[in-house]
C-alpha positions as a Markdown table, in Angstrom:
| # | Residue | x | y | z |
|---|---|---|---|---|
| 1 | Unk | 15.2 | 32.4 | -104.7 |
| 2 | Unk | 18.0 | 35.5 | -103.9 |
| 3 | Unk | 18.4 | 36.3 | -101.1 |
| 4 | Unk | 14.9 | 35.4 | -100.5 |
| 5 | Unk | 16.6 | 37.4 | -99.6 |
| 6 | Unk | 19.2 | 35.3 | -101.8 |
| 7 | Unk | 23.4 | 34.7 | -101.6 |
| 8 | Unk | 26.2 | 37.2 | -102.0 |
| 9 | Unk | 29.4 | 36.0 | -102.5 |
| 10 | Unk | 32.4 | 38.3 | -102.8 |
| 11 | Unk | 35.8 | 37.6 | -103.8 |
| 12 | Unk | 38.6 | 39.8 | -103.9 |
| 13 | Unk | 41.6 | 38.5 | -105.8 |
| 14 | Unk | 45.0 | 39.4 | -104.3 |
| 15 | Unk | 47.9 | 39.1 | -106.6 |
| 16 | Unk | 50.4 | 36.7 | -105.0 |
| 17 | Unk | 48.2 | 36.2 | -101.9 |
| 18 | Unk | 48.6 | 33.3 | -99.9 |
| 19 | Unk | 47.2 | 32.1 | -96.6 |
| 20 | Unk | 48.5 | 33.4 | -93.8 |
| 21 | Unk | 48.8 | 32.5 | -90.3 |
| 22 | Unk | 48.5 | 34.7 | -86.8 |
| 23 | Unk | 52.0 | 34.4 | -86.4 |
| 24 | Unk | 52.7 | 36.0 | -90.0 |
| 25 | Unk | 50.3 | 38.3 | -89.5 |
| 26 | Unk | 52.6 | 40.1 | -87.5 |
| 27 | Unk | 55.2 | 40.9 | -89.5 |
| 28 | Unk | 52.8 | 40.9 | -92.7 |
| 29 | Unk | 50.7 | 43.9 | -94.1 |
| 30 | Unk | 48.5 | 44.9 | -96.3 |
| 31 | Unk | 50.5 | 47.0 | -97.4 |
| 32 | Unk | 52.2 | 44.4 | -98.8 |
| 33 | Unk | 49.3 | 43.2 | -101.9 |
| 34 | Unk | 48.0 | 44.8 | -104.3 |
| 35 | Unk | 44.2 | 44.5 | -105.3 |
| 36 | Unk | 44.3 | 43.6 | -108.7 |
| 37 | Unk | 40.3 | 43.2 | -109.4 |
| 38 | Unk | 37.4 | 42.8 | -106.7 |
| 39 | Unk | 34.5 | 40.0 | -108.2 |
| 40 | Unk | 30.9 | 40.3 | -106.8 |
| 41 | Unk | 28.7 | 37.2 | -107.4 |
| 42 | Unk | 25.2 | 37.4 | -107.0 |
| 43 | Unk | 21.4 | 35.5 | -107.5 |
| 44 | Unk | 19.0 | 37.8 | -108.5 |
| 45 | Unk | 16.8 | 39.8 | -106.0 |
| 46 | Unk | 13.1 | 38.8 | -104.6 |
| 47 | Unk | 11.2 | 38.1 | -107.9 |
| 48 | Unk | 7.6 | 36.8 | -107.9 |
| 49 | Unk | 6.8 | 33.0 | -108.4 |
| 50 | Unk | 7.5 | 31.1 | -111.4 |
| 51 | Unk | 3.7 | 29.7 | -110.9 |
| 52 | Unk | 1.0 | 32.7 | -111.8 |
| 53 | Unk | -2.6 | 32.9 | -111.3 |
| 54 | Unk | -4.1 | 30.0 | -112.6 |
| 55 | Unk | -1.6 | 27.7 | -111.6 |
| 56 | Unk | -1.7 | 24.7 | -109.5 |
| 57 | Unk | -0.1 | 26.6 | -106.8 |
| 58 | Unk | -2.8 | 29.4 | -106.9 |
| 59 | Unk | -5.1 | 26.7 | -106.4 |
| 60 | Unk | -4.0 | 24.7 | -104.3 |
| 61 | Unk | -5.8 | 26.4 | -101.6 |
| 62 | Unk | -8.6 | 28.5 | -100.6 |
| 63 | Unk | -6.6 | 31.5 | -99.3 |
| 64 | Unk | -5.3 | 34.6 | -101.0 |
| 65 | Unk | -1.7 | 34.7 | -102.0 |
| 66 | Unk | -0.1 | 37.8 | -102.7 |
| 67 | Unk | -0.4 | 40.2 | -105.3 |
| 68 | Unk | 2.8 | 40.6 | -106.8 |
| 69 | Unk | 3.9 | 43.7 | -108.5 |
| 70 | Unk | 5.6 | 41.7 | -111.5 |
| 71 | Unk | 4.7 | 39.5 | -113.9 |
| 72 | Unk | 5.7 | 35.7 | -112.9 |
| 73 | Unk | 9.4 | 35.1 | -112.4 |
| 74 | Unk | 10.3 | 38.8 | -113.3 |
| 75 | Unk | 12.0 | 41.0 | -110.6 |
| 76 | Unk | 9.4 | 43.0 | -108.3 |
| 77 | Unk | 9.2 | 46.6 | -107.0 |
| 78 | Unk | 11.1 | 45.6 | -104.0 |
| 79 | Unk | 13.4 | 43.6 | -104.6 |
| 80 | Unk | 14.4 | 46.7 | -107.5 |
| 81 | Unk | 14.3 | 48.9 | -104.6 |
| 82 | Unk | 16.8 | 46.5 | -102.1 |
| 83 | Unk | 19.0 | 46.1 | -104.8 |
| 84 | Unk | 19.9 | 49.7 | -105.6 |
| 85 | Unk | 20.5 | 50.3 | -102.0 |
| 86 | Unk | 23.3 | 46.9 | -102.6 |
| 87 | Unk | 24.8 | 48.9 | -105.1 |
| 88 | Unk | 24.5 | 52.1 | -103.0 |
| 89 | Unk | 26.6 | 49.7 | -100.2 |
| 90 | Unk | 28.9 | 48.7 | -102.3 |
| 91 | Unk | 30.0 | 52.1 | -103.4 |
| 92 | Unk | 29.7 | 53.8 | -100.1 |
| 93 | Unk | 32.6 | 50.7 | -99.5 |
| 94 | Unk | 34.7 | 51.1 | -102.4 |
| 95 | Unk | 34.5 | 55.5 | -102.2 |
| 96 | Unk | 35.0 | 55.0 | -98.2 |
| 97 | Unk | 38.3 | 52.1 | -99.2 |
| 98 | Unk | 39.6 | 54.0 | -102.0 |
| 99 | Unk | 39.0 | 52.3 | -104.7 |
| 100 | Unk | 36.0 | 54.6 | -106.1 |
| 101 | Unk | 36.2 | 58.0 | -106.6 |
| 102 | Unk | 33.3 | 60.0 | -105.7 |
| 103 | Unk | 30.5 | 59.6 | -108.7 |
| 104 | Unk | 33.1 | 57.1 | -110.5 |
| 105 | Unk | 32.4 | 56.8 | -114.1 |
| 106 | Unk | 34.8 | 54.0 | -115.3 |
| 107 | Unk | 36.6 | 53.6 | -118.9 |
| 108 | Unk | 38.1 | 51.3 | -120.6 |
| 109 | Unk | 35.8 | 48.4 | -119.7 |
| 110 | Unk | 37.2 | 49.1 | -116.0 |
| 111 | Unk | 33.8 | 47.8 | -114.6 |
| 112 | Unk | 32.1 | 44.8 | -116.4 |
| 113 | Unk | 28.7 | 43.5 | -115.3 |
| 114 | Unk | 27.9 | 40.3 | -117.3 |
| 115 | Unk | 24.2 | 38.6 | -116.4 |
| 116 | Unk | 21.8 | 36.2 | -117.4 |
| 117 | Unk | 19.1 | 36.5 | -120.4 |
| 118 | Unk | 16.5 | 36.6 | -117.9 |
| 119 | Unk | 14.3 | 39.5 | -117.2 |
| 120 | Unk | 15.1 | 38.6 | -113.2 |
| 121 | Unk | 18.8 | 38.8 | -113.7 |
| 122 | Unk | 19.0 | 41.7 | -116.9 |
| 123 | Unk | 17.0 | 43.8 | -114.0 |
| 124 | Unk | 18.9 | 43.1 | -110.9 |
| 125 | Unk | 22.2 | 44.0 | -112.7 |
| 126 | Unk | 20.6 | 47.5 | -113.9 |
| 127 | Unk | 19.6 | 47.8 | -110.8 |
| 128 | Unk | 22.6 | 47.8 | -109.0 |
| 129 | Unk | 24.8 | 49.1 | -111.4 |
| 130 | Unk | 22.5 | 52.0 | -110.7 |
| 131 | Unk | 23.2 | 52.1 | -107.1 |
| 132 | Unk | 27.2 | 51.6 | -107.6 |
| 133 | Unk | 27.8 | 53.7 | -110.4 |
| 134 | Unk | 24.4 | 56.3 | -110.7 |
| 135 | Unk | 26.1 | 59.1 | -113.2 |
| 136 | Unk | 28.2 | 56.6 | -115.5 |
| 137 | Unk | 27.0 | 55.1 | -118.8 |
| 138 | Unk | 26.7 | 51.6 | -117.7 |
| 139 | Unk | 26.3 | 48.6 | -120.3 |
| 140 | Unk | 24.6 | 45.1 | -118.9 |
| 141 | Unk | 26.2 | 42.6 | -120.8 |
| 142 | Unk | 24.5 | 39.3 | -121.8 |
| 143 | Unk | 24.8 | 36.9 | -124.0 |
| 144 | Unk | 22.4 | 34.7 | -124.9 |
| 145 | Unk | 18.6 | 35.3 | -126.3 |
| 146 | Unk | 16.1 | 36.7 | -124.1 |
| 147 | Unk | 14.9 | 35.0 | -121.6 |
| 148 | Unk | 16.7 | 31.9 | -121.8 |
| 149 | Unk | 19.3 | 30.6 | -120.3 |
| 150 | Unk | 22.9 | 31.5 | -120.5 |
| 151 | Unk | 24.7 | 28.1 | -120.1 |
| 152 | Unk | 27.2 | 29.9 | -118.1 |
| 153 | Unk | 24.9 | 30.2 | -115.3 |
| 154 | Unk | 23.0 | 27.0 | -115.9 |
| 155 | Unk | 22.8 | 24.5 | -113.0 |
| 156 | Unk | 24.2 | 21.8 | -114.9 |
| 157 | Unk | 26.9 | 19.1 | -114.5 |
| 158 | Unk | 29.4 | 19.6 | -117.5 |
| 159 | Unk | 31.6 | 16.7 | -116.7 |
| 160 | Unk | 30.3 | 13.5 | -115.7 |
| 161 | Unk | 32.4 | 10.2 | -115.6 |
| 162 | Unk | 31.9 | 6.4 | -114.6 |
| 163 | Unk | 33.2 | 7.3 | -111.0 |
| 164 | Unk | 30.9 | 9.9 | -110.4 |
| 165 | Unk | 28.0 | 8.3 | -111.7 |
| 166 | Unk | 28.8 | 5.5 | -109.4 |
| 167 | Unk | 28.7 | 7.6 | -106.6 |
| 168 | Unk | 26.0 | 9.3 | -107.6 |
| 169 | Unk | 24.2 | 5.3 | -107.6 |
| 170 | Unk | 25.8 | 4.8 | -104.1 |
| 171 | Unk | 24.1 | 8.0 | -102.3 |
| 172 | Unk | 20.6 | 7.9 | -103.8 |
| 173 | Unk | 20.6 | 3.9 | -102.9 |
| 174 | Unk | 21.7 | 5.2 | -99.1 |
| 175 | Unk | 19.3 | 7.2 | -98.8 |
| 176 | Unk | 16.4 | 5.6 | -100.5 |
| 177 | Unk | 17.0 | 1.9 | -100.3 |
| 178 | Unk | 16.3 | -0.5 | -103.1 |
| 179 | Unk | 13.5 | 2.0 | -104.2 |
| 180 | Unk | 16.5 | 4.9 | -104.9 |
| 181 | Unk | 14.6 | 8.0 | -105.7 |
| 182 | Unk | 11.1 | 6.9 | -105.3 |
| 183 | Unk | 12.1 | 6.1 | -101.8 |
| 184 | Unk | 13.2 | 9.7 | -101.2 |
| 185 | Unk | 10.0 | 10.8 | -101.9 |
| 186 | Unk | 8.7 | 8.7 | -99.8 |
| 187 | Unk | 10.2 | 9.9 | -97.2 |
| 188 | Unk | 8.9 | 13.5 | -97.6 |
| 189 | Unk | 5.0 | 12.5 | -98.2 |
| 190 | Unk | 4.9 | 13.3 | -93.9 |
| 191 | Unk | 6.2 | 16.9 | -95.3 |
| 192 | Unk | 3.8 | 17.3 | -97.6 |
| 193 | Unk | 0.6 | 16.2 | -96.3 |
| 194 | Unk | 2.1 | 19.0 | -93.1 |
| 195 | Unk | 2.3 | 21.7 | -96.3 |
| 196 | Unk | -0.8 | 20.5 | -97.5 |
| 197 | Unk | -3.0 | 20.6 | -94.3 |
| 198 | Unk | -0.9 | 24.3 | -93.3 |
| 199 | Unk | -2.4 | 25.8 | -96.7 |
| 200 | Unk | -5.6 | 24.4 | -95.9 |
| 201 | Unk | -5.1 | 22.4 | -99.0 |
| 202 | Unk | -5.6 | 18.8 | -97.6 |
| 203 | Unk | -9.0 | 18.5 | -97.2 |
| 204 | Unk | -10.7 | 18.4 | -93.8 |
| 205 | Unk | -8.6 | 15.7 | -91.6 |
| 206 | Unk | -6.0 | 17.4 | -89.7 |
| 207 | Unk | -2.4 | 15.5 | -90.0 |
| 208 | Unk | -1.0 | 13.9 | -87.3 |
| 209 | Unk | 1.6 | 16.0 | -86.9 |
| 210 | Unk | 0.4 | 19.3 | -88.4 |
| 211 | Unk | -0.5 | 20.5 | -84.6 |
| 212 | Unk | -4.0 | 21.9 | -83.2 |
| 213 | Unk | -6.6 | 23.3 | -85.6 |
| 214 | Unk | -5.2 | 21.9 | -88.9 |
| 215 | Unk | -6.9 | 21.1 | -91.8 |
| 216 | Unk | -9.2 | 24.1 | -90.9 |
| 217 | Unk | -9.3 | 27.1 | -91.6 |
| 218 | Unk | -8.0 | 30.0 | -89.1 |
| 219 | Unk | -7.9 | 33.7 | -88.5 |
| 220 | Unk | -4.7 | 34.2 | -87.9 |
| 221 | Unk | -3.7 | 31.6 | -90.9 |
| 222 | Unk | -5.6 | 33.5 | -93.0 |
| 223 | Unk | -4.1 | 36.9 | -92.2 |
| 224 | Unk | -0.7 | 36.1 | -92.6 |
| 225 | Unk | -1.2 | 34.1 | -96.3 |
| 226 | Unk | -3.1 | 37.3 | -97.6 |
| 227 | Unk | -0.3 | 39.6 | -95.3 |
| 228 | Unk | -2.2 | 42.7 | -95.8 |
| 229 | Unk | -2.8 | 44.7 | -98.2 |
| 230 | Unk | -0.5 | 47.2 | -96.8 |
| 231 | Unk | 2.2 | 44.7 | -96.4 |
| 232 | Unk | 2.4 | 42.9 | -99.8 |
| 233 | Unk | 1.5 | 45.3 | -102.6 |
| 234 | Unk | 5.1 | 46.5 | -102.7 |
| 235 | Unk | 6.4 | 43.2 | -103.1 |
């Protein structure tokens, strides 16, 4: 999940920049670089669940969950909302540094936003390319069918050798012992069960470990699952 609230990474890239010390920063400026380009990297914003009604999640226990304003996986209302007021930030930034005139409306491919097929990402980059940039013609660019995966921002390993698989071998046997990955999981089943007995999805014994009360159901438990109506219909 972004920023759920997600991660923002930014990177500006100084022509000829190198690290510099306290000492260097004395007699060193900023004066001195020149910004060539600023890159902002981001996860999408709060999106519903991949899971929908129906799903073993929704009924896994007896409580409520919320009621989302967007279809499963798909950006919601709020997280629309929080991340026009990002791009709003970052061009309060970039007017306030210099860098943006006042109701900026770039050419010339000056400003490039490039996301992923999904409706999640698509909608997160409109968003804030309406918050950064809210009187210019702005293009989202993509480039792979909808709502699949771009294999530029796939999670996957694109270069594997014999060394890393090796190593890859070594750290699951560390931490699972001669059962490797099956005794990873093992060692979260005391997780679990605590989930399981928190949702009220574990049946009637309590875990050992879960605290006072659980396995049952509770008042307050129950009010902060459902969250209010007030509370969750914007999400």
């Amino acid at each position: 999940m972004k920023k759920l609230i997600a991660t923002l990474l930014i990177a500006a890239l100084l022509l000829g920049m190198t690290a510099v010390t306290a000492s260097a920063q004395d007699t060193e400026s900023r004066d001195a670089f020149t910004l060539d380009r600023i890159v902002i990297l981001s996860r999408h914003n709060i999106r519903s669940p991949l899971s929908g009604s129906g799903s073993l999640l929704g009924d896994i226990t007896p409580h409520e969950w919320f009621e989302w304003t967007s279809k499963p996986s798909e950006l919601s209302l709020r997280g629309a909302l929080l991340e026009t007021l990002m791009g709003q930030y970052f061009r309060l930034w970039l007017e306030d540094e210099g860098f943006f005139p006042e109701n900026y409306q770039p050419e010339g491919g000056a400003v490039r936003f490039y996301a992923n097929s999904m409706q999640r990402t698509l909608a997160t980059a409109r968003y804030f390319s309406a918050g950064l940039l809210p009187v210019a013609k702005v293009e989202i660019e993509n480039h792979a069918a909808y709502d699949t995966m771009d294999p530029t921002f796939r999670p996957a390993l694109n270069f594997v050798n014999d060394a890393y698989a090796e190593d890859v071998r070594a750290q699951v046997a560390e931490m699972g012992g001669e059962a490797g990955m099956q005794g990873i999981l093992d060692q979260l089943h005391d997780a679990m069960e605590l989930l399981m007995d928190v949702a009220d999805g574990g049946g009637d014994e309590p875990h050992p470990g879960a605290g006072p009360g659980a396995g049952h159901e509770r008042p307050d438990q129950d009010r902060n699952l459902r969250g209010g109506r007030a509370d969750t219909s914007v999400l």
